[in-house]
N, CA, C and O atoms as a printed pandas DataFrame, in Angstrom:
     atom_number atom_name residue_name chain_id  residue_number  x_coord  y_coord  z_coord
0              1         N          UNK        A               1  -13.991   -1.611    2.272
1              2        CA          UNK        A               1  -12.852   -2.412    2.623
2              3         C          UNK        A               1  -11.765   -1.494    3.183
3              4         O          UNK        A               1  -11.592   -0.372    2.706
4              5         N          UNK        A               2  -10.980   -2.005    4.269
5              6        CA          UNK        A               2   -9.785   -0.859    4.721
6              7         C          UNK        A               2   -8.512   -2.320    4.334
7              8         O          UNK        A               2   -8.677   -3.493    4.001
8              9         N          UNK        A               3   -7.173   -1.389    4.622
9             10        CA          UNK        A               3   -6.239   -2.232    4.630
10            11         C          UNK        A               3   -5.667   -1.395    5.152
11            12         O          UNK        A               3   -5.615   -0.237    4.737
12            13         N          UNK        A               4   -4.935   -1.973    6.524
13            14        CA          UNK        A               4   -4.078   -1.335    6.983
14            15         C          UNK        A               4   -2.922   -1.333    7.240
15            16         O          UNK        A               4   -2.919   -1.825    8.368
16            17         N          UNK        A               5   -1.848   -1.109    6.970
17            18        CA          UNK        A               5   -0.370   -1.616    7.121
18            19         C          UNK        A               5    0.452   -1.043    8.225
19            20         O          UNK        A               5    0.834    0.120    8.353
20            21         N          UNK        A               6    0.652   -2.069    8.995
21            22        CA          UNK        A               6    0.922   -1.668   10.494
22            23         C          UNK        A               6    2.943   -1.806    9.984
23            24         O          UNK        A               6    3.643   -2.660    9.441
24            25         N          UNK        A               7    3.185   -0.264   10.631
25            26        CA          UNK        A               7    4.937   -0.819   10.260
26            27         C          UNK        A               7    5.726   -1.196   11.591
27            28         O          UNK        A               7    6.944   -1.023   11.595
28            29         N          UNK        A               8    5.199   -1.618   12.529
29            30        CA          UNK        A               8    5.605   -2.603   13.387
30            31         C          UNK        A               8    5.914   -4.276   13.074
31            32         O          UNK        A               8    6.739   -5.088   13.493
32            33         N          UNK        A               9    4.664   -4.317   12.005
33            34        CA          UNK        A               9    4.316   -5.642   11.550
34            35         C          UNK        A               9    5.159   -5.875   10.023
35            36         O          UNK        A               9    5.991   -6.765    9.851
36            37         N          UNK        A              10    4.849   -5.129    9.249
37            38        CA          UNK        A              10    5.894   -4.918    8.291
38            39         C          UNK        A              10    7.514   -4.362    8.511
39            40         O          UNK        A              10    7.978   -3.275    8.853
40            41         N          UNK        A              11    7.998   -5.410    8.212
41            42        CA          UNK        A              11    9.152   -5.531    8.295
42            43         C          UNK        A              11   10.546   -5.740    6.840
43            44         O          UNK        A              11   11.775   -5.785    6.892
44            45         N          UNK        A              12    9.803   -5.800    5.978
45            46        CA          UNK        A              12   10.380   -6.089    4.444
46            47         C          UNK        A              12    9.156   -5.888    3.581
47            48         O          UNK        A              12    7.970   -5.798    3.896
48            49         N          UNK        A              13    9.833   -5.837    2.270
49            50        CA          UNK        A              13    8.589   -5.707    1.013
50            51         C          UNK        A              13    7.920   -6.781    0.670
51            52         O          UNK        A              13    6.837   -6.647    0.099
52            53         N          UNK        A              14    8.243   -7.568    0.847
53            54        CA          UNK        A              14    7.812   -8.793    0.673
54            55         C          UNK        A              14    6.342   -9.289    1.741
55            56         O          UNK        A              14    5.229   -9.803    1.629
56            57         N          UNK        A              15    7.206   -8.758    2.711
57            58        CA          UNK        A              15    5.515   -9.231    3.681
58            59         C          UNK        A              15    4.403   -7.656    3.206
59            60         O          UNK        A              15    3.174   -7.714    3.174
60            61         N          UNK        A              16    5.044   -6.656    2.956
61            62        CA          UNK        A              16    4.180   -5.404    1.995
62            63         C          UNK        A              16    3.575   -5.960    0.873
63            64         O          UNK        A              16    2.428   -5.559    0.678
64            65         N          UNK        A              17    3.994   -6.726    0.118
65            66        CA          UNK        A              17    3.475   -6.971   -1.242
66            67         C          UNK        A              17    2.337   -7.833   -0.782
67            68         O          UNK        A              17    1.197   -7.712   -1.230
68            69         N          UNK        A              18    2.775   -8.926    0.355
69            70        CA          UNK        A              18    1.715   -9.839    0.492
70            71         C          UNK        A              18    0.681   -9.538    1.023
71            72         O          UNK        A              18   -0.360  -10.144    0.772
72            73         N          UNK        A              19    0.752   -8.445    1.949
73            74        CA          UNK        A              19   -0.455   -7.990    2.410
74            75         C          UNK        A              19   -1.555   -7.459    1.482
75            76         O          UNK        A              19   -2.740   -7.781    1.563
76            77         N          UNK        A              20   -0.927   -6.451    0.424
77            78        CA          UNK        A              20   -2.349   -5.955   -0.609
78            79         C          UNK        A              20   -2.959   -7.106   -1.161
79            80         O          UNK        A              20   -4.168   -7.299   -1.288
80            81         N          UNK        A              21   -1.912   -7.951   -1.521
81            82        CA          UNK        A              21   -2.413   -8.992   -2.558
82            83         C          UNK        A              21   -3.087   -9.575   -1.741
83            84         O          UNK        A              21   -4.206   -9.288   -2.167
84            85         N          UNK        A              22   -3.337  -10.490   -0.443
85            86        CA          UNK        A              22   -4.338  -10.612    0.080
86            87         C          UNK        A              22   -5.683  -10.209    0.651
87            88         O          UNK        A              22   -6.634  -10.926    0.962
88            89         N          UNK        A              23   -5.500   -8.511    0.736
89            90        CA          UNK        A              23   -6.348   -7.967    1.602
90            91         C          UNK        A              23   -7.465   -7.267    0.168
91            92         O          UNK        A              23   -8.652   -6.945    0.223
92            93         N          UNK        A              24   -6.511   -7.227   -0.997
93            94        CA          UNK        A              24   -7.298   -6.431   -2.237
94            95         C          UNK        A              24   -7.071   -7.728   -3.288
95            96         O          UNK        A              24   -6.929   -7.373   -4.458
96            97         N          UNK        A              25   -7.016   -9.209   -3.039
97            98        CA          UNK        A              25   -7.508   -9.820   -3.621
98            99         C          UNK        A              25   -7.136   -9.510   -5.511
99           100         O          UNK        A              25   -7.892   -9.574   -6.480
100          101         N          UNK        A              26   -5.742   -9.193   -5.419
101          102        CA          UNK        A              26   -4.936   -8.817   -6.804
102          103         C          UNK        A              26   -4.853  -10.173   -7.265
103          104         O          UNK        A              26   -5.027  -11.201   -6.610
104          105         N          UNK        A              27   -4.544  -10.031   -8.572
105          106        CA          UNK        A              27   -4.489  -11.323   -9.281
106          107         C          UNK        A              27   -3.238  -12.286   -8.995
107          108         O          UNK        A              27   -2.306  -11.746   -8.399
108          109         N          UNK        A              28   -3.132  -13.252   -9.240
109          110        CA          UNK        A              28   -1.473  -14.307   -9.036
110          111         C          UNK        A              28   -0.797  -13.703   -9.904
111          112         O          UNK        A              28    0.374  -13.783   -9.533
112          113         N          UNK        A              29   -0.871  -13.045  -11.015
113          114        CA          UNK        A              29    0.240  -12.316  -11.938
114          115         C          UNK        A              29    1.001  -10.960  -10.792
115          116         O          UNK        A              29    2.189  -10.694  -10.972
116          117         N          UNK        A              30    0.343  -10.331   -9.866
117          118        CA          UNK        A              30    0.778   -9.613   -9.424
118          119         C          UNK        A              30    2.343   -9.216   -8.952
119          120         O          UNK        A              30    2.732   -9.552   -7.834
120          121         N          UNK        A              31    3.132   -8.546   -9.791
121          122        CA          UNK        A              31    4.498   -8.334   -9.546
122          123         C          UNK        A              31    5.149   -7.972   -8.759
123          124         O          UNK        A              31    6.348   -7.853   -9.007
124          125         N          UNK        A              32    4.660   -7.655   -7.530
125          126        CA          UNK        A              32    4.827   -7.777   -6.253
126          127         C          UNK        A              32    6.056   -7.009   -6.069
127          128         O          UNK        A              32    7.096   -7.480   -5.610
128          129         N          UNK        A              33    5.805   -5.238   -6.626
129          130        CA          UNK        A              33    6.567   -4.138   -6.898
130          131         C          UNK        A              33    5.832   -3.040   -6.580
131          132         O          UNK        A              33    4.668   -3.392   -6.389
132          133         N          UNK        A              34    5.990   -1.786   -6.426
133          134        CA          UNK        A              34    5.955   -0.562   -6.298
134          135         C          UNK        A              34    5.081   -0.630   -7.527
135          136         O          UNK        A              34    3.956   -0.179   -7.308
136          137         N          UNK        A              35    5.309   -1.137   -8.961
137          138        CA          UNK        A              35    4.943   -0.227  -10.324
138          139         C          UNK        A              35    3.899   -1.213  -10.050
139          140         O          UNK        A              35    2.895   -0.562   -9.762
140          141         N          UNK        A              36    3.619   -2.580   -9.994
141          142        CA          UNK        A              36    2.408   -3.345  -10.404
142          143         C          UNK        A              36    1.456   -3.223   -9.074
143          144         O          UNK        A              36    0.335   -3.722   -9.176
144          145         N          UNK        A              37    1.878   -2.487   -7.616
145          146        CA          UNK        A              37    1.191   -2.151   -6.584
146          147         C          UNK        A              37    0.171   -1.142   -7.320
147          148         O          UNK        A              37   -1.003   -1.492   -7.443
148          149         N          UNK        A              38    0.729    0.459   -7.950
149          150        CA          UNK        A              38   -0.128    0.874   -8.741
150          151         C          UNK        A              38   -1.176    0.987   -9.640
151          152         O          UNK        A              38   -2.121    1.732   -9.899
152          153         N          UNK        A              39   -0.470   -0.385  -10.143
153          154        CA          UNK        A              39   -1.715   -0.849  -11.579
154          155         C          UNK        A              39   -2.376   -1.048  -10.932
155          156         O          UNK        A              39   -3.417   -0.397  -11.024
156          157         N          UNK        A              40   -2.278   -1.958   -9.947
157          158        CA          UNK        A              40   -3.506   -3.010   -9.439
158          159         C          UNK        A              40   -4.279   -1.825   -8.146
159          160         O          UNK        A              40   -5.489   -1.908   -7.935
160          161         N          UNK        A              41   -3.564   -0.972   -7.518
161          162        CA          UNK        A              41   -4.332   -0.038   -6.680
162          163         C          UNK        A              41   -5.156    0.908   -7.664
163          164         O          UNK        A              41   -6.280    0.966   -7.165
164          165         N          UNK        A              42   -5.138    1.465   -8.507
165          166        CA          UNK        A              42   -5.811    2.270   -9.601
166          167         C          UNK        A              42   -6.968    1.439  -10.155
167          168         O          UNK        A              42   -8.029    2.021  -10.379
168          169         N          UNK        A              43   -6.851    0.043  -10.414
169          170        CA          UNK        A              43   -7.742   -0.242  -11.337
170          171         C          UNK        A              43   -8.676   -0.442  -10.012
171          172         O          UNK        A              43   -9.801   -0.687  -10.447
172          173         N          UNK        A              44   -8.699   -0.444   -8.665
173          174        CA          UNK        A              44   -9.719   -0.860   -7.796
174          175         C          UNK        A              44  -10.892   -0.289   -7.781
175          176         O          UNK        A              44  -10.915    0.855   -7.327
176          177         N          UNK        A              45  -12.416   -0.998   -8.342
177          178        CA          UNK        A              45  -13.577    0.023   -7.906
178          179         C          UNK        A              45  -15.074   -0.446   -7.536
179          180         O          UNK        A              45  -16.224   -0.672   -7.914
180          181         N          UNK        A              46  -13.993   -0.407   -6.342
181          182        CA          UNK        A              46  -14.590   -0.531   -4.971
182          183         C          UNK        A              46  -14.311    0.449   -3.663
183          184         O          UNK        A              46  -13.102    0.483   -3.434
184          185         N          UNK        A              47  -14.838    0.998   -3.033
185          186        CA          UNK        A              47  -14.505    2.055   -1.487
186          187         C          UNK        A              47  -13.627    0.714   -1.093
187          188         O          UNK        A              47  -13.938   -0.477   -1.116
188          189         N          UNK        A              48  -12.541    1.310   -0.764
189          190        CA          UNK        A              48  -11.125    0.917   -0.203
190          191         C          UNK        A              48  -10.506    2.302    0.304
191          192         O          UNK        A              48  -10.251    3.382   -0.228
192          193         N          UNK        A              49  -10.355    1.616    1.920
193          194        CA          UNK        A              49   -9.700    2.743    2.659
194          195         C          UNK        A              49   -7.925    2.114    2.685
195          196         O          UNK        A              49   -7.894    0.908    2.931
196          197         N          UNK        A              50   -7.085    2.501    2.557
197          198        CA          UNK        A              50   -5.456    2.223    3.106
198          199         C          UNK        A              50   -5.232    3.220    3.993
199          200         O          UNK        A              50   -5.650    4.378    3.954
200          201         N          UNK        A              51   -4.076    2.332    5.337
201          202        CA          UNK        A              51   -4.069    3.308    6.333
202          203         C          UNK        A              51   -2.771    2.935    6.714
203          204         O          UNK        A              51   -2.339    1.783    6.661
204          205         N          UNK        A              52   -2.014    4.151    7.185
205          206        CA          UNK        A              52   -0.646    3.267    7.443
206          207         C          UNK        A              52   -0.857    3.805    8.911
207          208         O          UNK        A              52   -1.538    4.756    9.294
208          209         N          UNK        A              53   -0.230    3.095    9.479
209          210        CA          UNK        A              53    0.232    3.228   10.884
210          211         C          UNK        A              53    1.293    2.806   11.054
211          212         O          UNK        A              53    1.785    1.914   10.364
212          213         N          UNK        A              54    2.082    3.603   12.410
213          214        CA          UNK        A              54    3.024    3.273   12.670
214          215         C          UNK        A              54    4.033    3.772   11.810
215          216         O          UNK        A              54    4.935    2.973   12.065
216          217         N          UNK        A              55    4.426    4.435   11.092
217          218        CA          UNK        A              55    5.090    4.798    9.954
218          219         C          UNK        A              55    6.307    5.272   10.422
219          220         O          UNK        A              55    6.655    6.089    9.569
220          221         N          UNK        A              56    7.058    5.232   11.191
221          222        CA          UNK        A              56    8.445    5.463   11.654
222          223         C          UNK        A              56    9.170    4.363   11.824
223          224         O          UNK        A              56   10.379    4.205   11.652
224          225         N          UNK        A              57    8.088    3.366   12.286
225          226        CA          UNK        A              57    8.728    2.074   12.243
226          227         C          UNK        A              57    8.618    1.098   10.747
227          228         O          UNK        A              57    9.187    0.027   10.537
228          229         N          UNK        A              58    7.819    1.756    9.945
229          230        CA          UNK        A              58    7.853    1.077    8.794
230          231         C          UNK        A              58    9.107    2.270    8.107
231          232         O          UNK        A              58   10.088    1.587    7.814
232          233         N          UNK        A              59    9.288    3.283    7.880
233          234        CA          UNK        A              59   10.276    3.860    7.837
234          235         C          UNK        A              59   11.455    2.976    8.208
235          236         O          UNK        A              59   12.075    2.510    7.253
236          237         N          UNK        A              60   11.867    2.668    9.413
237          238        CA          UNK        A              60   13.074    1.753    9.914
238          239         C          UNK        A              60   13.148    0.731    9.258
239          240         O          UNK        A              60   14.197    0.574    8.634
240          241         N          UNK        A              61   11.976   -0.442    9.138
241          242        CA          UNK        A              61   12.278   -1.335    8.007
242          243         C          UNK        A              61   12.645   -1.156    6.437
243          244         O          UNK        A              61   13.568   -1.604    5.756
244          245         N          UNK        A              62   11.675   -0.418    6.178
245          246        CA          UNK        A              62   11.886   -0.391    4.365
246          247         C          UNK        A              62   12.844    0.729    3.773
247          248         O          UNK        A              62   13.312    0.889    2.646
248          249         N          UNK        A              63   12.952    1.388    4.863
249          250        CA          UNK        A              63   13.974    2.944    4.385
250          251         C          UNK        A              63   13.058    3.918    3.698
251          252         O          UNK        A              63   12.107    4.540    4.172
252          253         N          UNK        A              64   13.818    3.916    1.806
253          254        CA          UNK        A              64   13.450    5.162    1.057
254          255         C          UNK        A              64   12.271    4.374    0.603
255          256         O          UNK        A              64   11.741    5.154   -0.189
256          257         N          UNK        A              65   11.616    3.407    0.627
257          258        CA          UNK        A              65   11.125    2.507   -0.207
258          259         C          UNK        A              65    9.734    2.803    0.309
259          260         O          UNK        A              65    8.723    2.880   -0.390
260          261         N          UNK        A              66    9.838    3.023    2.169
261          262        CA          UNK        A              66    8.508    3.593    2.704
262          263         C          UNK        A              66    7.896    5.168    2.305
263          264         O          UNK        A              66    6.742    5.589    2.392
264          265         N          UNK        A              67    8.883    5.707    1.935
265          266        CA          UNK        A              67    8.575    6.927    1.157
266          267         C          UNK        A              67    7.416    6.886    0.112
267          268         O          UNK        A              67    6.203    7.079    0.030
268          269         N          UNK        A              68    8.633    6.477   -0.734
269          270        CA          UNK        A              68    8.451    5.949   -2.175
270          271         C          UNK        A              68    6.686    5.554   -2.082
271          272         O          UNK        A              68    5.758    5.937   -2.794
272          273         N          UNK        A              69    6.713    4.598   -0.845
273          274        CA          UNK        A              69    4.933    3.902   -1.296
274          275         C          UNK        A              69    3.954    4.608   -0.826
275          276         O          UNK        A              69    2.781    4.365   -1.110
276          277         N          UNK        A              70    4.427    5.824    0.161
277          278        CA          UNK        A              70    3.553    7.040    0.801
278          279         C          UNK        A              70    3.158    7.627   -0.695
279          280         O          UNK        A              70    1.995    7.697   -1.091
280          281         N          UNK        A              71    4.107    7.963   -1.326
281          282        CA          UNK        A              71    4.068    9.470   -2.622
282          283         C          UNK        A              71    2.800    8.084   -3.874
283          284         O          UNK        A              71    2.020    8.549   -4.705
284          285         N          UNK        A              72    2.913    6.949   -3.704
285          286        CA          UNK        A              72    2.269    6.033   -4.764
286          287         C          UNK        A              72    1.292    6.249   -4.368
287          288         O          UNK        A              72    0.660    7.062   -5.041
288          289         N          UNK        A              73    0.586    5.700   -3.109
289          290        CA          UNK        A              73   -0.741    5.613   -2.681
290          291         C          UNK        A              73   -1.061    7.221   -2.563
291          292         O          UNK        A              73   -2.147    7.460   -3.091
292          293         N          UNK        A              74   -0.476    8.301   -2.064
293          294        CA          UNK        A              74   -0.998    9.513   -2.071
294          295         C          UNK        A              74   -1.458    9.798   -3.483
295          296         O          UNK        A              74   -2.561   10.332   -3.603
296          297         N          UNK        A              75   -0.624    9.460   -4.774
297          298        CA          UNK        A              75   -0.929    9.712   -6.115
298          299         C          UNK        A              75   -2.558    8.594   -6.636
299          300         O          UNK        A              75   -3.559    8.859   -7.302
300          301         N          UNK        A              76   -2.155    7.531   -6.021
301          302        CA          UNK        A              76   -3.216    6.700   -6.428
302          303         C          UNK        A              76   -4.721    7.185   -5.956
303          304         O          UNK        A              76   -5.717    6.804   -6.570
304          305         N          UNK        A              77   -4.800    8.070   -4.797
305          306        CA          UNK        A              77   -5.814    8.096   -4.167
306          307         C          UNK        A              77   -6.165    9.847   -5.392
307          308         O          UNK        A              77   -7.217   10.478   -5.286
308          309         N          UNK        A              78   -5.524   10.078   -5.960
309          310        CA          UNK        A              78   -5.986   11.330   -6.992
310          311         C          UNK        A              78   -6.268   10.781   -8.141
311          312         O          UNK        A              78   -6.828   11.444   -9.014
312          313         N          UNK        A              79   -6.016    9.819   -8.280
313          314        CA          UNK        A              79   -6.179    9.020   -9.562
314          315         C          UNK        A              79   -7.493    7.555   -9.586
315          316         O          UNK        A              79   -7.977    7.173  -10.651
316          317         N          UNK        A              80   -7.775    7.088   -8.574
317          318        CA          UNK        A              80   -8.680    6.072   -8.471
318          319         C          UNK        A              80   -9.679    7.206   -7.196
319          320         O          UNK        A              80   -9.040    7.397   -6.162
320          321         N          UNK        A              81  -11.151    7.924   -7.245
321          322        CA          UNK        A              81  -11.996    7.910   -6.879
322          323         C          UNK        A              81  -12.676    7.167   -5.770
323          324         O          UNK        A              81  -13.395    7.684   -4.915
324          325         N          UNK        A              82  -12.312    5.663   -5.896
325          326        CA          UNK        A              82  -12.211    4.875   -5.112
326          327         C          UNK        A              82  -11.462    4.423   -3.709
327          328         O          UNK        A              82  -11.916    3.654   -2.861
328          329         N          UNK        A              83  -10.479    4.953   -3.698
329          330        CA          UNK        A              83   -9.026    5.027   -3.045
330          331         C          UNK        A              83   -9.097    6.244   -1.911
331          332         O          UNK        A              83   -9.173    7.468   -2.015
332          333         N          UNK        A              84   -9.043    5.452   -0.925
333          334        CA          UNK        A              84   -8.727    6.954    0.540
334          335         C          UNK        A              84   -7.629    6.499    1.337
335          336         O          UNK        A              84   -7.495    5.484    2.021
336          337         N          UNK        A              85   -6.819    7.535    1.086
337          338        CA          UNK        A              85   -5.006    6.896    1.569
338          339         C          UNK        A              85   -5.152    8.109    3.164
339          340         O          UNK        A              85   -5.561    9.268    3.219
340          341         N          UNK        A              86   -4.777    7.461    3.936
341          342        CA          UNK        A              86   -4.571    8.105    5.408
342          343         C          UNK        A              86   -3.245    7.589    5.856
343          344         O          UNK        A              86   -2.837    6.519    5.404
344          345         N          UNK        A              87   -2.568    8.254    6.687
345          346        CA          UNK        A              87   -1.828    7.688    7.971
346          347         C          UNK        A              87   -1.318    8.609    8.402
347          348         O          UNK        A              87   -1.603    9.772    8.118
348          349         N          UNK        A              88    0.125    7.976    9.705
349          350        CA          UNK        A              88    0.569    9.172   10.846
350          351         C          UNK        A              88    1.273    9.405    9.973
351          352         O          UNK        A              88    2.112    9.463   10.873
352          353         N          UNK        A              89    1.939    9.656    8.882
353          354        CA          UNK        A              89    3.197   10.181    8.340
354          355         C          UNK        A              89    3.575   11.310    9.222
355          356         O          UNK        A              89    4.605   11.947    9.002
């Protein structure tokens, strides 16, 4: 499975949150945060690629927040086996 988050297309957290939860099929409890993005990216095990693109322009939308979810998924991908985090950063 890949998911890719285009930051042309992302424009707020909200359309961010909705994308995993659709594309990785997270539960309806999903808290649709940075901390419950983690839970639910860690417990995945299944080959799942995440890819960001565009990341200057997702930078422009989300600010420190696009950071913030670079340093999560970079950590998640040392922590879930499963998990291959790429992009242009």
């Amino acid at each position: 499975m890949k998911v890719t988050i285009d930051g042309r297309i992302i424009t707020n957290r909200i359309q961010l949150h909705e994308l995993f939860a659709s594309q990785l099929d997270f539960p309806e409890t999903y808290g649709k945060n940075l901390d419950a993005l983690y839970d639910c990216i860690t417990d995945i095990h299944k080959e799942t690629e995440i890819e960001i693109i565009n990341y200057e322009a997702l930078y422009d939308n989300l600010g420190n927040y696009a950071k913030v979810l670079v340093k999560l998924l970079g950590q998640a991908e040392k922590e879930n086996k499963y998990i291959t985090f790429s992009g242009d950063m």
